[in-house]
Backbone as XML, in Angstrom:
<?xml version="1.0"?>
<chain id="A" units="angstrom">
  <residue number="1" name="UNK">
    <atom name="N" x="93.365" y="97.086" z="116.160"/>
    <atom name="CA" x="93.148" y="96.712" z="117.547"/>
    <atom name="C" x="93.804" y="95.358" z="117.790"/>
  </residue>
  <residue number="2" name="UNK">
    <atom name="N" x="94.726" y="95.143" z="119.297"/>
    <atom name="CA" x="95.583" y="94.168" z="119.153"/>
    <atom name="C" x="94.288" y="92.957" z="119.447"/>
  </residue>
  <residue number="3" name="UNK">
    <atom name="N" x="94.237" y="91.500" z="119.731"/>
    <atom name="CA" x="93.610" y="90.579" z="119.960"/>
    <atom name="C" x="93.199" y="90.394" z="121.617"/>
  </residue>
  <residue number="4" name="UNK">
    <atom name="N" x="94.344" y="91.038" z="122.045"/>
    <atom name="CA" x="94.173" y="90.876" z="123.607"/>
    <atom name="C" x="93.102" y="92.191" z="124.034"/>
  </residue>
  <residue number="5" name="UNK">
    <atom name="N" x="93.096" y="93.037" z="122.862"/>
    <atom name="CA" x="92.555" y="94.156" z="124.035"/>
    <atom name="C" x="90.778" y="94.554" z="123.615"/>
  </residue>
  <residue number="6" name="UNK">
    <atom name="N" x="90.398" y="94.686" z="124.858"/>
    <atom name="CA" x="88.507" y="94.518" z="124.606"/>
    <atom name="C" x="88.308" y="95.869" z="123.971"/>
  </residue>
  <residue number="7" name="UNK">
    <atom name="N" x="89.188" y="97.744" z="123.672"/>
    <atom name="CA" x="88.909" y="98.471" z="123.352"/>
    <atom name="C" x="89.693" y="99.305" z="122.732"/>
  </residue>
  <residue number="8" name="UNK">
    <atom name="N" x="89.725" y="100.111" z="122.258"/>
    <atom name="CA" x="90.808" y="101.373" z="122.241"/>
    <atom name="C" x="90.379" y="102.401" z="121.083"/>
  </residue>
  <residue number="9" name="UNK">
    <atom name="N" x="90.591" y="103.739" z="121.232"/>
    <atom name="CA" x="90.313" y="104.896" z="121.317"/>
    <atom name="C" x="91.496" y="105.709" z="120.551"/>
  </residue>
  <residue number="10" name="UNK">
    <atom name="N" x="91.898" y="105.801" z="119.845"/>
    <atom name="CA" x="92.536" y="106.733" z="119.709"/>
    <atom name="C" x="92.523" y="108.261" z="118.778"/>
  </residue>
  <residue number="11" name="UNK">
    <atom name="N" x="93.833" y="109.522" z="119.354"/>
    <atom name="CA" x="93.312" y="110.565" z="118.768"/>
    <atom name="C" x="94.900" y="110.923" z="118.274"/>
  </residue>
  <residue number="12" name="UNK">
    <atom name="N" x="95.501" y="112.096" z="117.722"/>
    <atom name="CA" x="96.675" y="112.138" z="117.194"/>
    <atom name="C" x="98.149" y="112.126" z="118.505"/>
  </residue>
  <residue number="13" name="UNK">
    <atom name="N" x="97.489" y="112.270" z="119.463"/>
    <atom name="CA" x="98.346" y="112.335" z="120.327"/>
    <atom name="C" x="98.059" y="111.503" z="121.766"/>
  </residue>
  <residue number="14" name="UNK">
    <atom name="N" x="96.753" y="110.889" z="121.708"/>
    <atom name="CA" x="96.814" y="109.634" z="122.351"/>
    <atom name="C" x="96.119" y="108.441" z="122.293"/>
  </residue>
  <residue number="15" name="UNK">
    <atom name="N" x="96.524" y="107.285" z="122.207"/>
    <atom name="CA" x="95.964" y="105.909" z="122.241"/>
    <atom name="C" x="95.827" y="105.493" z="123.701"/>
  </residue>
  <residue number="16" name="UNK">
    <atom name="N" x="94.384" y="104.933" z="124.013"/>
    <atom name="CA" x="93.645" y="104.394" z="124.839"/>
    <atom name="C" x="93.451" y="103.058" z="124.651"/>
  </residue>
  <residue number="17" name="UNK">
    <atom name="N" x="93.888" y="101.531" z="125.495"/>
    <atom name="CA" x="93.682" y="100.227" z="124.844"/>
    <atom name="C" x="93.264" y="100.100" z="126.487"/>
  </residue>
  <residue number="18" name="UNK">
    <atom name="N" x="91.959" y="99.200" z="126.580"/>
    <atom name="CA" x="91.306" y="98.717" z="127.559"/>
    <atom name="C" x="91.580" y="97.125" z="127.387"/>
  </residue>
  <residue number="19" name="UNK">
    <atom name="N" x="91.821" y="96.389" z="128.656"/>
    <atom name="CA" x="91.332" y="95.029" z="128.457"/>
    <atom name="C" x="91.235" y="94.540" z="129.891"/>
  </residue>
  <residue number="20" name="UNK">
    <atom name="N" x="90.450" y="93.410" z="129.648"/>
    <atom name="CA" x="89.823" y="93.096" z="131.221"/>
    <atom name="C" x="91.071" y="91.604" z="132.095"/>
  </residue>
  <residue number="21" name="UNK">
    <atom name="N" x="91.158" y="91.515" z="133.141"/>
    <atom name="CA" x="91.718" y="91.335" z="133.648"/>
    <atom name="C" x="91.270" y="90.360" z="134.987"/>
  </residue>
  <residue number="22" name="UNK">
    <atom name="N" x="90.442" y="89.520" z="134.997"/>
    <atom name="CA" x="89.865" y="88.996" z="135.924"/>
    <atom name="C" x="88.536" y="89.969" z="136.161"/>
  </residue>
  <residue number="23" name="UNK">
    <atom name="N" x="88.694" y="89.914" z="137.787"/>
    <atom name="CA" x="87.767" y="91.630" z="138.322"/>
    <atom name="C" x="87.863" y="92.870" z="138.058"/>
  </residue>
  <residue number="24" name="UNK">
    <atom name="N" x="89.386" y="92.922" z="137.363"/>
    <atom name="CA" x="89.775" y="94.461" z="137.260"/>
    <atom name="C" x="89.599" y="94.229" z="135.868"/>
  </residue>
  <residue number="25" name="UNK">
    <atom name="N" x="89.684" y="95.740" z="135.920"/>
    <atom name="CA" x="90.014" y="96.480" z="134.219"/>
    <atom name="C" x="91.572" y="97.373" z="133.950"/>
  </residue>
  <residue number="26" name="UNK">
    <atom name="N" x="92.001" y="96.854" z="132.939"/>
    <atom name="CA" x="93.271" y="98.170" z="132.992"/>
    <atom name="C" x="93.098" y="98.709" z="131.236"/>
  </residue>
  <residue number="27" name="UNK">
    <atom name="N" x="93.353" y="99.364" z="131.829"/>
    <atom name="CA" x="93.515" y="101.320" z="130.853"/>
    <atom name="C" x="94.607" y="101.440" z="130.733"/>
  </residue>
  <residue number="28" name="UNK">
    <atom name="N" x="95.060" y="101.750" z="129.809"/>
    <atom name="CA" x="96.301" y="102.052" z="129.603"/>
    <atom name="C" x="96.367" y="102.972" z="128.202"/>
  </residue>
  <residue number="29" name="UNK">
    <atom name="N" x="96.891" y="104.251" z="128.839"/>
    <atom name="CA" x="96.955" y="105.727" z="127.776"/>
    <atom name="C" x="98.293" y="105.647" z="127.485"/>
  </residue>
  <residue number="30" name="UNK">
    <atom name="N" x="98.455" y="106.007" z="126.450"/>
    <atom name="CA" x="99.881" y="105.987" z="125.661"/>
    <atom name="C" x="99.668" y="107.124" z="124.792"/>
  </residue>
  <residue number="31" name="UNK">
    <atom name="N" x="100.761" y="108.261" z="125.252"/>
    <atom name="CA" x="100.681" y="109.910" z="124.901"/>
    <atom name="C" x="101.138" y="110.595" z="125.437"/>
  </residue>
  <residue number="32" name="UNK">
    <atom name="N" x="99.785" y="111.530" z="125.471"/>
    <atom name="CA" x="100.083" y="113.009" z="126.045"/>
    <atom name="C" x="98.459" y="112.721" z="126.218"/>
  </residue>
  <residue number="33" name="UNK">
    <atom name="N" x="98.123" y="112.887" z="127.881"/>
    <atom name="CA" x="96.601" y="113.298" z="128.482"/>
    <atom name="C" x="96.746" y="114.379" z="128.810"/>
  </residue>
  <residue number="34" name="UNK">
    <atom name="N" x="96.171" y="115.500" z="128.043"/>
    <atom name="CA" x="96.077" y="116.866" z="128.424"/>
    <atom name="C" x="94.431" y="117.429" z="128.144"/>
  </residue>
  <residue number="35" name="UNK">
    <atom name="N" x="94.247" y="118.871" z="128.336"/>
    <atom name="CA" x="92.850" y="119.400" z="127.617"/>
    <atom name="C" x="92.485" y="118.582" z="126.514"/>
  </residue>
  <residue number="36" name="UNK">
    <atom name="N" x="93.240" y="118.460" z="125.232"/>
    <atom name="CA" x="92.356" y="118.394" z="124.373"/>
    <atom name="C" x="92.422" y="116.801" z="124.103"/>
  </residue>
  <residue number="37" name="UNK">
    <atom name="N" x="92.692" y="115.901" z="124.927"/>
    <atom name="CA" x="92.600" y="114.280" z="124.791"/>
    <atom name="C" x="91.996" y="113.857" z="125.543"/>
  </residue>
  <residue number="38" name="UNK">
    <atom name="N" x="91.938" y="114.645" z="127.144"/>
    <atom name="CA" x="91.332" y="114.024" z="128.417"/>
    <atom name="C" x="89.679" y="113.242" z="128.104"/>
  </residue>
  <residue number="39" name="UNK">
    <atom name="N" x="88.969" y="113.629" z="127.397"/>
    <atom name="CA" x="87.788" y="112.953" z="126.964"/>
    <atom name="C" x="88.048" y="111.685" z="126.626"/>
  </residue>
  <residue number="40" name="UNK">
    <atom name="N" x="89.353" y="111.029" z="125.665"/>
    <atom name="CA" x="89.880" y="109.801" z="125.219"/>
    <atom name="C" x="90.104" y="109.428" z="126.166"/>
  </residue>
  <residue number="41" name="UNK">
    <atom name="N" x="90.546" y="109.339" z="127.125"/>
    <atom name="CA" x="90.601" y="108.448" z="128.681"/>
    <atom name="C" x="89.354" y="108.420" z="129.419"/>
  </residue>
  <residue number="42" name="UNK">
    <atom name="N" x="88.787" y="109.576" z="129.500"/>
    <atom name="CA" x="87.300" y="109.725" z="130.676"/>
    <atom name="C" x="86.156" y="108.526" z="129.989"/>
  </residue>
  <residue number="43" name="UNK">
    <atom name="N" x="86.241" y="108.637" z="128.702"/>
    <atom name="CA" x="85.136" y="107.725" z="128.477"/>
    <atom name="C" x="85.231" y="106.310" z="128.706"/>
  </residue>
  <residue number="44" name="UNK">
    <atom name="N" x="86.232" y="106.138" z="127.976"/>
    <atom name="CA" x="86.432" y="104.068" z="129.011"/>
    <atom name="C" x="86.140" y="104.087" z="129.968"/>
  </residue>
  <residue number="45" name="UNK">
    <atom name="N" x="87.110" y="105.007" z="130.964"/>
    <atom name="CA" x="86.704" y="104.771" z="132.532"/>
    <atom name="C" x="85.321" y="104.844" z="132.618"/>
  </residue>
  <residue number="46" name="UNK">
    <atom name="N" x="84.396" y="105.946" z="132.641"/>
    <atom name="CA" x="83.132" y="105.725" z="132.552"/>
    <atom name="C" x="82.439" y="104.572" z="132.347"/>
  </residue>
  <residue number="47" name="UNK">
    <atom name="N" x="82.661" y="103.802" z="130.620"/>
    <atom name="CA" x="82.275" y="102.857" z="130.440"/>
    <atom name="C" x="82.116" y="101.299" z="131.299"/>
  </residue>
  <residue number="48" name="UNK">
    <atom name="N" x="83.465" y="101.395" z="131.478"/>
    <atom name="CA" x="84.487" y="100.587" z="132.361"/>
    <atom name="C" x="83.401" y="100.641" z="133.773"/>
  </residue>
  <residue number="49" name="UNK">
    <atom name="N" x="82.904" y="101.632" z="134.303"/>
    <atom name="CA" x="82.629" y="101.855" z="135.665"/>
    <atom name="C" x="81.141" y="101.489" z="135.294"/>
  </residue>
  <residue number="50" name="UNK">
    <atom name="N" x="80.571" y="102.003" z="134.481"/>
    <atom name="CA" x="79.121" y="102.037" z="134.224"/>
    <atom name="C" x="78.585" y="100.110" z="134.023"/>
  </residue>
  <residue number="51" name="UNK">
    <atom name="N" x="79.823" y="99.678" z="133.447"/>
    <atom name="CA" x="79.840" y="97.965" z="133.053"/>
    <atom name="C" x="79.569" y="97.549" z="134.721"/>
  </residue>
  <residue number="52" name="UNK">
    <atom name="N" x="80.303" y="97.866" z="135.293"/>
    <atom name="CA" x="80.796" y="97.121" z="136.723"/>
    <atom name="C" x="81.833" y="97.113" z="137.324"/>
  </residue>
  <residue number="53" name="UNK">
    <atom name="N" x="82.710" y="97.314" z="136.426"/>
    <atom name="CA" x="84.312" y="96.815" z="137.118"/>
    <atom name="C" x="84.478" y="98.641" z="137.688"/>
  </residue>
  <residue number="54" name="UNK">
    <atom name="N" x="85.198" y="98.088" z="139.438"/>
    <atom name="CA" x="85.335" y="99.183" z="140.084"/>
    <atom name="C" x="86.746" y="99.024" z="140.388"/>
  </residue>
  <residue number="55" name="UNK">
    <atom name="N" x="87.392" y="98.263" z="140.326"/>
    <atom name="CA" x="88.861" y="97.903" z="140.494"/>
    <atom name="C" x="89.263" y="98.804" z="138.820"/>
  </residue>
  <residue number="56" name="UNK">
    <atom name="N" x="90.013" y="99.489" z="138.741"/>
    <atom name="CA" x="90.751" y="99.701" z="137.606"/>
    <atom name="C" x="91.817" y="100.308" z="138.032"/>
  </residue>
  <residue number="57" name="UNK">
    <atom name="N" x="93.038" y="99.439" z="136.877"/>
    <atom name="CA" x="94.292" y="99.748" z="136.867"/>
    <atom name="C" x="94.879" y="100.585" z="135.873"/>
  </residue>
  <residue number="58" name="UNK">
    <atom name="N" x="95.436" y="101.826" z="135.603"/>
    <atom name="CA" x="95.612" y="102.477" z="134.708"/>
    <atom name="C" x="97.320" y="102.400" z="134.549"/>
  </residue>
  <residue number="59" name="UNK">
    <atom name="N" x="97.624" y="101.960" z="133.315"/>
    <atom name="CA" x="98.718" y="101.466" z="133.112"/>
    <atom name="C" x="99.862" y="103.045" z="132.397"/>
  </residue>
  <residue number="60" name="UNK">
    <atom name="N" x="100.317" y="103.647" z="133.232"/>
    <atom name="CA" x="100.998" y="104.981" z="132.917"/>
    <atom name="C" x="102.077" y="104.530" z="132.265"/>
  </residue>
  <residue number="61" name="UNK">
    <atom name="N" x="102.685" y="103.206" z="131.994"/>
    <atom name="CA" x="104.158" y="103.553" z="131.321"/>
    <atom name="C" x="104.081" y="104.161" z="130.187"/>
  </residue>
  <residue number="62" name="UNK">
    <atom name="N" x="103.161" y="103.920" z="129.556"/>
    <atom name="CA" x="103.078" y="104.641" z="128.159"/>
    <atom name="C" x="102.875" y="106.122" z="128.388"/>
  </residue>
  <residue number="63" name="UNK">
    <atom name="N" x="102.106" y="106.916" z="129.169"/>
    <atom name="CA" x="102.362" y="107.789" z="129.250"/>
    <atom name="C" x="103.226" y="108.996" z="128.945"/>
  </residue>
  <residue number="64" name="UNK">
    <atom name="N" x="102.917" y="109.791" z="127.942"/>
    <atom name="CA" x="104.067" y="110.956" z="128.453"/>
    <atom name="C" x="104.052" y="112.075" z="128.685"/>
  </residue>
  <residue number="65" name="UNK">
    <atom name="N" x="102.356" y="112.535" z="129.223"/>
    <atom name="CA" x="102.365" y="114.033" z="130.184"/>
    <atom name="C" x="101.091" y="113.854" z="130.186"/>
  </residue>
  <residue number="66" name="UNK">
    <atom name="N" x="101.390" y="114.532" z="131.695"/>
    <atom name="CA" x="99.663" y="114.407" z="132.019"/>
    <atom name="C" x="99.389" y="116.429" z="132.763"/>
  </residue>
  <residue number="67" name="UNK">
    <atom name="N" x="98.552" y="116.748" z="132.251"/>
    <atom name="CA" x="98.279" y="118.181" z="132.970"/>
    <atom name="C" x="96.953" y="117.827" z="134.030"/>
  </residue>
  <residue number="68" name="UNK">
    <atom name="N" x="96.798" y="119.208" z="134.170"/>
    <atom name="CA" x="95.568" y="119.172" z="135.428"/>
    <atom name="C" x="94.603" y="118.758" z="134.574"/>
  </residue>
  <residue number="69" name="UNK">
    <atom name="N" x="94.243" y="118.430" z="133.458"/>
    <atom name="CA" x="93.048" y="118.032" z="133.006"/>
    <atom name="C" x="92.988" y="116.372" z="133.199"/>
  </residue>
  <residue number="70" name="UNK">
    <atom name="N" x="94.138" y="115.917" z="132.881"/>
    <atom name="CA" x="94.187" y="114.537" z="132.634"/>
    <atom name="C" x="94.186" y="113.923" z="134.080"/>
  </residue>
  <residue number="71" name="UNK">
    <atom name="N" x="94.975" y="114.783" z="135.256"/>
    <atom name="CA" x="94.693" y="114.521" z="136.624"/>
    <atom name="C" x="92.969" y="114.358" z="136.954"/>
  </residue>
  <residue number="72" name="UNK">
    <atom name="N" x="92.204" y="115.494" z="136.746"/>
    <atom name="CA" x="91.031" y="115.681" z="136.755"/>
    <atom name="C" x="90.256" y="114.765" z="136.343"/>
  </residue>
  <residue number="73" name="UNK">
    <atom name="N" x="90.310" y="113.985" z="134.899"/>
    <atom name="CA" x="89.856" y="112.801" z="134.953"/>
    <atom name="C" x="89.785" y="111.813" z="135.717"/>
  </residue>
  <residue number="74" name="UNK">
    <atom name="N" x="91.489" y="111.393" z="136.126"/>
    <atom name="CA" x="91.805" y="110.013" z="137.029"/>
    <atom name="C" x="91.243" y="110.384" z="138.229"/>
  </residue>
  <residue number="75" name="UNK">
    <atom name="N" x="91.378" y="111.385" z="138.771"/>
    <atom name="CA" x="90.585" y="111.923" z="139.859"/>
    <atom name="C" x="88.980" y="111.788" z="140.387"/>
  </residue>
  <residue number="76" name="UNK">
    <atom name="N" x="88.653" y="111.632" z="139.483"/>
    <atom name="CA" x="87.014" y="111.657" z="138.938"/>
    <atom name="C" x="86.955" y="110.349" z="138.714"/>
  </residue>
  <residue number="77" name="UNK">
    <atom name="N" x="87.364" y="109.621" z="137.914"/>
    <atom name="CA" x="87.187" y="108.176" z="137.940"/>
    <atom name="C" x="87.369" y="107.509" z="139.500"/>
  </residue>
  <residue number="78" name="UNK">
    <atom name="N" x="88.517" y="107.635" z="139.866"/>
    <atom name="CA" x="88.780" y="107.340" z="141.435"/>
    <atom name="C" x="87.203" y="107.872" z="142.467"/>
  </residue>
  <residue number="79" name="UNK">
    <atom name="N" x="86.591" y="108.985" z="142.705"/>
    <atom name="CA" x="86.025" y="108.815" z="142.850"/>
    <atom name="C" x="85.088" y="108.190" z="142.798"/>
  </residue>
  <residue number="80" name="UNK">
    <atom name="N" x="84.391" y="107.924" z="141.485"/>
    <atom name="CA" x="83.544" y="107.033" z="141.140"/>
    <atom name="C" x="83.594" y="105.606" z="141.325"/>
  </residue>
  <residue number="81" name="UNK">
    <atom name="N" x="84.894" y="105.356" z="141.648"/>
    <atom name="CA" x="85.216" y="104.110" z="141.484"/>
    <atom name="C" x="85.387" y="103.508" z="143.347"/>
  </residue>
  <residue number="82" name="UNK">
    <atom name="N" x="85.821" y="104.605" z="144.216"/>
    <atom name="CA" x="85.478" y="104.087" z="145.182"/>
    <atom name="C" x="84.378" y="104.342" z="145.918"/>
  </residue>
  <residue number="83" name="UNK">
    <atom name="N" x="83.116" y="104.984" z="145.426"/>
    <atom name="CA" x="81.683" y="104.633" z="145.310"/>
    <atom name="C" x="80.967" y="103.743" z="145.139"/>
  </residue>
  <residue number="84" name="UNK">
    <atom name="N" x="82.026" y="102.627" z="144.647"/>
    <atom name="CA" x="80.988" y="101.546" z="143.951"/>
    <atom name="C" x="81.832" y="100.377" z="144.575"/>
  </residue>
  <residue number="85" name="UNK">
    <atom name="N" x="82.686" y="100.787" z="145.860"/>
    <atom name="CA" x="83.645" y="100.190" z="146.304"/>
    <atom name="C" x="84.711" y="99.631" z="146.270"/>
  </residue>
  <residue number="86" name="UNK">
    <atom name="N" x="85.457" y="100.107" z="145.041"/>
    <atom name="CA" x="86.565" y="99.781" z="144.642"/>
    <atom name="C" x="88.315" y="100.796" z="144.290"/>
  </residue>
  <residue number="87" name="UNK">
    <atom name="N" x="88.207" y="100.990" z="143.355"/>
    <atom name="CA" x="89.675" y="102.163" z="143.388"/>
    <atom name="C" x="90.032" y="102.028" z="142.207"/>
  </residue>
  <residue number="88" name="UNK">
    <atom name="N" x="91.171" y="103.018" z="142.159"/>
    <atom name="CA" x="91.920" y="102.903" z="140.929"/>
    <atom name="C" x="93.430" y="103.002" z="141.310"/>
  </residue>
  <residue number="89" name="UNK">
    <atom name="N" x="93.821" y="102.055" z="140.518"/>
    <atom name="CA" x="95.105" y="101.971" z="141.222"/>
    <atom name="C" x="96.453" y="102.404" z="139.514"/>
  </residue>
  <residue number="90" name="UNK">
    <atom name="N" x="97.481" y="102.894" z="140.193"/>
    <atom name="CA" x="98.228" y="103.776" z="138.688"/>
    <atom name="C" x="99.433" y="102.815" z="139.429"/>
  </residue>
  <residue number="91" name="UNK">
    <atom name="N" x="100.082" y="102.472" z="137.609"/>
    <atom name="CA" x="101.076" y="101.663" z="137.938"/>
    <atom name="C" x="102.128" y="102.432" z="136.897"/>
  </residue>
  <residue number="92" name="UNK">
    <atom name="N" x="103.413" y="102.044" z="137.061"/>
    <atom name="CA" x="104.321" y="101.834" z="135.911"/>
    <atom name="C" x="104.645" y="103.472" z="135.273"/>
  </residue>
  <residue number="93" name="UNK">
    <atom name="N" x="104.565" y="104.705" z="136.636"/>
    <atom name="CA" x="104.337" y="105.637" z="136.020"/>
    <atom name="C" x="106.167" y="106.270" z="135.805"/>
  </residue>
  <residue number="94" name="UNK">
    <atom name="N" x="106.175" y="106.808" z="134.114"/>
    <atom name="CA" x="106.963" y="107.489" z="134.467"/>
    <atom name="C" x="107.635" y="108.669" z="135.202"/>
  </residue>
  <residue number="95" name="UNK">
    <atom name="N" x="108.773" y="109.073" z="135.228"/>
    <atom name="CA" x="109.184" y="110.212" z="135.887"/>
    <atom name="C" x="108.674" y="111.460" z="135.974"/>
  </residue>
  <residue number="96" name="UNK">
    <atom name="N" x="108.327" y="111.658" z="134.865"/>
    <atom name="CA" x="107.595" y="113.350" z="134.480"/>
    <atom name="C" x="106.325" y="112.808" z="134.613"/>
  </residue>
  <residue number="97" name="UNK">
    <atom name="N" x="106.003" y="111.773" z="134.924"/>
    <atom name="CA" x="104.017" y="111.851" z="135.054"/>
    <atom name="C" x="104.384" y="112.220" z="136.764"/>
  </residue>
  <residue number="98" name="UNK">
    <atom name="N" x="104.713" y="111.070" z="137.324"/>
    <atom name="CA" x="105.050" y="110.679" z="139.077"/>
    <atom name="C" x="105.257" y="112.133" z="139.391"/>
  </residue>
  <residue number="99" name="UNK">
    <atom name="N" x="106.269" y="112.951" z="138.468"/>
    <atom name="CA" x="106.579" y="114.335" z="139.203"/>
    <atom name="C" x="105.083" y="115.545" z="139.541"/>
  </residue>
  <residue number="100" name="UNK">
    <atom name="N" x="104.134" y="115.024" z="138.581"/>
    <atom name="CA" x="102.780" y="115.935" z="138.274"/>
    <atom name="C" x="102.308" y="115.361" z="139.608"/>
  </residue>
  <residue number="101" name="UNK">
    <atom name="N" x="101.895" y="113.967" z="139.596"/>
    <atom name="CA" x="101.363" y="113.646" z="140.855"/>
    <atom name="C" x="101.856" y="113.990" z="142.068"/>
  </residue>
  <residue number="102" name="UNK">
    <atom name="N" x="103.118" y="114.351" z="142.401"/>
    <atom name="CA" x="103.822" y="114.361" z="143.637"/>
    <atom name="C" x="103.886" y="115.902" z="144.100"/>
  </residue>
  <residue number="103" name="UNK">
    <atom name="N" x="104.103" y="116.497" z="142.794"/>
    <atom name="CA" x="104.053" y="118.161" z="143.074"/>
    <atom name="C" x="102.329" y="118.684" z="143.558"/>
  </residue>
  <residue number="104" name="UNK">
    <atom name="N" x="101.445" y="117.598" z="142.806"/>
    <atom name="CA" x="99.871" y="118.568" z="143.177"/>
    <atom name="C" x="99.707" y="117.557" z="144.759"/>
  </residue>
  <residue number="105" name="UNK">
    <atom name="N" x="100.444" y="116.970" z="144.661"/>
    <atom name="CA" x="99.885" y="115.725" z="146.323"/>
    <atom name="C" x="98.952" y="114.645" z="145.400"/>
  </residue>
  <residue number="106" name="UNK">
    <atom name="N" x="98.790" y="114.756" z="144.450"/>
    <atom name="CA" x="97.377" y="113.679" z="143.862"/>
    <atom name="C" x="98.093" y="112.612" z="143.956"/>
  </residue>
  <residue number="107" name="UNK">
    <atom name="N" x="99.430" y="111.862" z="144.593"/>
    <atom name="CA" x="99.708" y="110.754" z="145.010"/>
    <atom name="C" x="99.380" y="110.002" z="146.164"/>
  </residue>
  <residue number="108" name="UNK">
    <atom name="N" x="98.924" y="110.748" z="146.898"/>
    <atom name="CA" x="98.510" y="110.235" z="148.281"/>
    <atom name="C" x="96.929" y="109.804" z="148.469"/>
  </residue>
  <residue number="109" name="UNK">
    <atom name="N" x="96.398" y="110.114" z="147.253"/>
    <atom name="CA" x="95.094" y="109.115" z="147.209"/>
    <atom name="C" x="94.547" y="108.037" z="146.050"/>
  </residue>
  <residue number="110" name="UNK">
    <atom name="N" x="96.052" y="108.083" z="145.837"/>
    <atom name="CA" x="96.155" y="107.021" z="144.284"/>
    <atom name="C" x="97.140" y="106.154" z="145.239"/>
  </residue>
  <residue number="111" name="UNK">
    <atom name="N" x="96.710" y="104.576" z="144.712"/>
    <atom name="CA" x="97.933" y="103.148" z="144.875"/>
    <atom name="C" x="98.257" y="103.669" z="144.183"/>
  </residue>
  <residue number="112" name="UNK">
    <atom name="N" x="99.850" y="103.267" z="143.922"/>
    <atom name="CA" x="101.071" y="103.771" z="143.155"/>
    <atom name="C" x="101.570" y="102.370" z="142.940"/>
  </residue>
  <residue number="113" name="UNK">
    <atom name="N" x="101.473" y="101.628" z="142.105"/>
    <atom name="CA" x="102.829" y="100.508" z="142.008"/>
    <atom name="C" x="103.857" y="100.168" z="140.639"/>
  </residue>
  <residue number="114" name="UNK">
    <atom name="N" x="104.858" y="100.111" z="141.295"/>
    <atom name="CA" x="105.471" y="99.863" z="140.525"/>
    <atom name="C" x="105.364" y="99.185" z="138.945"/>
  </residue>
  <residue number="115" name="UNK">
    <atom name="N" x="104.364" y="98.564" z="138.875"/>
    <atom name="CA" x="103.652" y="97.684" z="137.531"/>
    <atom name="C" x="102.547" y="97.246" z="137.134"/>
  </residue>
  <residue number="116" name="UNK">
    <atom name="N" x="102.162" y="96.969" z="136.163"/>
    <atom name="CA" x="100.831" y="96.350" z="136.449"/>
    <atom name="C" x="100.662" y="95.082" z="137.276"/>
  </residue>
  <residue number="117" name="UNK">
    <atom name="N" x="101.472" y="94.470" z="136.934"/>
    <atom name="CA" x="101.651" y="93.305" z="137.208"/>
    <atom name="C" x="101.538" y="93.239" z="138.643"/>
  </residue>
  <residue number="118" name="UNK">
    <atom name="N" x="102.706" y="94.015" z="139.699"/>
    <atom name="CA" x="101.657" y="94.420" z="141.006"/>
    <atom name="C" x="100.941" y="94.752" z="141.268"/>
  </residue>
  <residue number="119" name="UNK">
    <atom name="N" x="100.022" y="95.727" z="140.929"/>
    <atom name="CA" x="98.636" y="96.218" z="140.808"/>
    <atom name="C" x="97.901" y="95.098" z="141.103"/>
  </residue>
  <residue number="120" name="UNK">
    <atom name="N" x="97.960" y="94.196" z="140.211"/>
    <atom name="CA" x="96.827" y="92.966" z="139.510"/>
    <atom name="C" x="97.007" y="92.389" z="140.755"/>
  </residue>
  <residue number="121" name="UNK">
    <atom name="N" x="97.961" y="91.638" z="141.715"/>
    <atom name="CA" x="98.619" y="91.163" z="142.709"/>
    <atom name="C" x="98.001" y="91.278" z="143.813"/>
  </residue>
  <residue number="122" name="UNK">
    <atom name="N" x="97.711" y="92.899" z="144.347"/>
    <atom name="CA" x="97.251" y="93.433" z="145.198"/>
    <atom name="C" x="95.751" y="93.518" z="145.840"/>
  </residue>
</chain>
């Protein structure tokens, strides 16, 4: 576990590293979020949400495929998260993730930015 980061999770095909960020939290999956990993992401967020922090930034560059399961999570977190008045905002996504989001529409109720670093900004 690196020094900077408050968590991480990992399974053969994806690593989960949490660390806090002021008010926000960012997540950041590095893989493949599909059926059989989506639990390795859902639970931080949970955690993450259950702590307090409702701002979370999920850091997609690492990313490298996300199916309807892994949507289903972020989806679900987002909910939860603007329940408690806050959001989730996806940054830094690559091409083949952005294309999953854009083909189901699940972009139009996700911030999208370009980085974390804007995210955090915003």
């Amino acid at each position: 576990m690196d020094h900077g980061t408050v968590g991480s999770a990992q399974s053969g095909r994806l690593l989960v590293e949490v660390r806090e960020e002021g008010s926000s939290a960012v997540v950041t999956p590095a893989g493949e979020l599909d059926h059989h990993t989506a639990d390795l992401l859902r639970e931080p967020l949970d955690d993450l949400l259950a702590k307090g922090f409702s701002r979370l930034v999920v850091d997609c560059s690492r990313l490298e495929f996300c199916d309807s399961t892994g949507l289903n999570v972020l989806l679900g977190a987002r909910l939860k998260a603007e329940a408690a008045g806050g959001g989730v905002h996806l940054a830094g996504m690559l091409p083949v993730v952005a294309r999953v989001f854009e083909i189901t529409g699940a972009e139009a109720v996700f911030t999208v930015h370009d980085s974390v670093e804007a995210a955090l900004a915003d």
